[in-house]
C-alpha positions in Angstrom: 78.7 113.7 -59.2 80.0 111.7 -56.2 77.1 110.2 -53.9 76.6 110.5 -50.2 78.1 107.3 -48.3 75.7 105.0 -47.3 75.7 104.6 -43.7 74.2 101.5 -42.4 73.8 99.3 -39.6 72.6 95.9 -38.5 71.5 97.6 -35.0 69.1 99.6 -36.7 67.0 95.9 -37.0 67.7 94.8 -34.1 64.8 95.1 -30.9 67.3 95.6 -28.5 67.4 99.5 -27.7 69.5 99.3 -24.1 70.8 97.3 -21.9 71.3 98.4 -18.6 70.6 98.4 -14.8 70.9 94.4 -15.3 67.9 94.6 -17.4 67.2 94.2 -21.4 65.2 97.6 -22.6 63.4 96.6 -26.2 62.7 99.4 -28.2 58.7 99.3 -27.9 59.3 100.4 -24.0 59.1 96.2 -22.4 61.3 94.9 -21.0 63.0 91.3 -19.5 65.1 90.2 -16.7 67.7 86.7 -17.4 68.2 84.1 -15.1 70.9 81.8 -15.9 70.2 78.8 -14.1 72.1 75.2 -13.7 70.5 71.7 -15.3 70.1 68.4 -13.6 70.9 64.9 -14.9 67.3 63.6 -14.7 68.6 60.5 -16.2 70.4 59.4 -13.0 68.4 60.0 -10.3 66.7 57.5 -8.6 62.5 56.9 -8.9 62.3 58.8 -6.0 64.1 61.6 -6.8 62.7 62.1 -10.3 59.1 61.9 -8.7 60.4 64.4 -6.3 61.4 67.3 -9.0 58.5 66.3 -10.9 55.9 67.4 -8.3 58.4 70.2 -7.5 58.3 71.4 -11.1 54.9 71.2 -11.1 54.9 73.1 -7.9 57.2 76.0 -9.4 54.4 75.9 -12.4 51.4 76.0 -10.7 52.7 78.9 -8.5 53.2 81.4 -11.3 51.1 84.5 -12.3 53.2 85.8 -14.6 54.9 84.5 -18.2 58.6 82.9 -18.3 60.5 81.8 -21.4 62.7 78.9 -21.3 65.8 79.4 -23.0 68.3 76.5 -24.0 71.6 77.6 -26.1 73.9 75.0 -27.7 77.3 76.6 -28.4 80.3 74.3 -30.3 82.9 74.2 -27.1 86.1 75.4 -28.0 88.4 73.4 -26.1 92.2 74.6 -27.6 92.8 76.3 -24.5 92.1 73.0 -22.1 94.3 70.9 -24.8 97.1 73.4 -24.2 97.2 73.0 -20.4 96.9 69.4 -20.5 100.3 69.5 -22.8 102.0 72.5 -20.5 100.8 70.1 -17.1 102.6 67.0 -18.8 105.7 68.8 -19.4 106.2 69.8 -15.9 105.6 66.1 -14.4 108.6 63.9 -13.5 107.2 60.4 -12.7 107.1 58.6 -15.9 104.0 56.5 -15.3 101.9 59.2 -14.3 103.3 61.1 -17.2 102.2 58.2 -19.7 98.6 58.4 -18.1 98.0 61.8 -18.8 100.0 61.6 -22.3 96.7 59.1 -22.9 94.2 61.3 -21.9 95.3 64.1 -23.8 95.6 61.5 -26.7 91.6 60.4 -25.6 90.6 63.8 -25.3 92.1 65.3 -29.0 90.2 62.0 -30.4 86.7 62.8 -29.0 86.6 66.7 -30.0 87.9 65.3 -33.6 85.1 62.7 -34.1 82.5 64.4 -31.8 81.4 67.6 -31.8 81.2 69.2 -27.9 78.6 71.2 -27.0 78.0 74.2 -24.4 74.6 74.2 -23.2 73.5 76.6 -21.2 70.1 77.5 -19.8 68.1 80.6 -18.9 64.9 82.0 -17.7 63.2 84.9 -19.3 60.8 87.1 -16.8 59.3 90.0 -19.1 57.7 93.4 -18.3 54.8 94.2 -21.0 55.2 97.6 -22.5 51.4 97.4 -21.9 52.2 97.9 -18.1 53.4 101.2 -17.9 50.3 102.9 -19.7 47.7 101.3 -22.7 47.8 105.0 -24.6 51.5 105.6 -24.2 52.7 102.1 -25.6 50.0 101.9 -28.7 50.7 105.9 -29.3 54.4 104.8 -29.7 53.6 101.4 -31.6 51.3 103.0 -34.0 54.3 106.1 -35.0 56.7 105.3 -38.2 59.5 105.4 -36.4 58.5 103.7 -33.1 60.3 105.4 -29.8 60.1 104.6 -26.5 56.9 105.4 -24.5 58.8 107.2 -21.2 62.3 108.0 -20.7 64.5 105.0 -20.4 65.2 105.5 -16.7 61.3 105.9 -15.7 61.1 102.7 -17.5 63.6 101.1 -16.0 62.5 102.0 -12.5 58.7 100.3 -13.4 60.3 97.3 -15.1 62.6 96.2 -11.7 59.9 97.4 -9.2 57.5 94.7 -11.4 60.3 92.1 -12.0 62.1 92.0 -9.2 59.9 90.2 -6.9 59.0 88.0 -9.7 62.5 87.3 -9.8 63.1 86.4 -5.9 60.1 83.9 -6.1 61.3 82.1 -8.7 64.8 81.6 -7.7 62.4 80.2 -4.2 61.1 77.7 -6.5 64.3 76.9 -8.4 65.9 75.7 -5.2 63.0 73.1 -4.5 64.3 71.9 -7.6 67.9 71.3 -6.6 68.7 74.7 -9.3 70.8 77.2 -9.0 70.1 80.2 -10.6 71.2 83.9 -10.7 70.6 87.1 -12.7 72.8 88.2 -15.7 74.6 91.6 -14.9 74.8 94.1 -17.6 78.1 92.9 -19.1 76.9 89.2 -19.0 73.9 90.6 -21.0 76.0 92.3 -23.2 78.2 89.5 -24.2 75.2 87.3 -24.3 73.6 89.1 -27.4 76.7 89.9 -28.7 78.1 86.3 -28.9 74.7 85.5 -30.3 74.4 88.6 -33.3 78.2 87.5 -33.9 79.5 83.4 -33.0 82.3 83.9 -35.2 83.7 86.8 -32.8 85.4 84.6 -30.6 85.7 85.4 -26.5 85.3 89.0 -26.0 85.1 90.4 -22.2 83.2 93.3 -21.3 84.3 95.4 -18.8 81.6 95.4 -15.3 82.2 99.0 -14.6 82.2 100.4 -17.7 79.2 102.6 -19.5 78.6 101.7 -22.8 77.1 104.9 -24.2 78.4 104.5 -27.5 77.5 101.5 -30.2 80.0 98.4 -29.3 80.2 97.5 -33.1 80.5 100.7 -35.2 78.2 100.6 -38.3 79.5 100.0 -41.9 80.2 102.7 -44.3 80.7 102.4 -48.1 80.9 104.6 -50.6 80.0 102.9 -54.4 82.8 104.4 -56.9 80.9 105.9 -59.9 82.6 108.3 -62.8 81.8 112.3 -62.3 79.5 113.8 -64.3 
């Protein structure tokens, strides 16, 4: 007797159900908007300008009605690629001297990756949209089933989520600025590579194309197939 394949998938576990419309859709019907913002070097301001983005941090705090999540990522910097120019650059240059000086940054360079590991820190702002706000009965009725499904159709949610986030959005980038921060929202592919980076850091850089529609699962689920003797 030969069995049926096994058919799995880690997206199956995974609370991520879409993502589109520049927005993460969770499985339970919520949703959340990213905002991908810069970071200041605290360290080296003056008195007077750290007192300053104190009170305006506790300015951008005090305004807020709603939840945010503060996101910091620390990512191993790969940094084969700038090694490589640096070499290709100091092959094309004629004047010897100028040559030698970046010959001894390259050599400076090489030294700090290989006794210091370099990080990529990056920094983001998550605004989410409650399940809980597009109906009480719709979300537990979905929450409560086996197989949990999504309360509304994924466009009506989406449509609720942005007309909610949206100008939760504009106000904090407001209150960002009076910070000295720039920040702006992830697009769909940015999203995309985001979580996929994250569910797979060995995958290397992978670009998503902006136009396209991903209708279809980007990593294919695994099938085996255990090999056992006929009956």
């Amino acid at each position: 007797m030969n069995p049926a394949p096994i058919i799995t998938s880690t997206q199956n576990h995974l609370d991520i159900e879409d993502i589109r419309d520049n927005l993460v859709l969770l499985k339970d019907g919520s949703c959340c908007l990213l905002l991908q913002t810069t970071a200041v070097n605290f360290s080296l301001l003056s008195e007077s300008e750290q007192d300053a983005i104190i009170y305006a941090y506790a300015g951008l705090l005090n305004s807020l009605t709603f939840p945010i999540q503060i996101v910091v990522t620390s990512q191993k910097k790969n940094i084969a690629n700038y090694l490589a120019l640096l070499a290709a650059q100091k092959q094309k240059i004629s004047n010897p001297l100028l040559k030698q000086q970046v010959e001894k940054y390259y050599q400076f360079v090489k030294k700090t990756v290989a006794e210091n590991e370099v990080l990529d820190k990056k920094f983001y702002l998550v605004i989410p949209f409650s399940s809980l706000e597009l109906g009480v009965s719709n979300a537990l009725a979905a929450s409560i089933k086996r197989k949990p499904e999504l309360p509304f159709d994924k466009q009506s949610i989406l449509t609720k989520a942005k007309n909610s986030l949206i100008p939760k959005r504009d106000h904090l980038l407001k209150q960002l600025v009076r910070i000295g921060l720039k920040a702006k929202q992830l697009t769909t592919p940015e999203l995309i590579k985001l979580f996929y980076n994250y569910y797979n850091p060995d995958s290397g850089a992978i670009e998503f194309d902006a136009a396209a529609e991903y209708e279809a699962p980007i990593v294919e689920a695994a099938v085996s197939q255990e090999q056992t003797n006929e009956v």
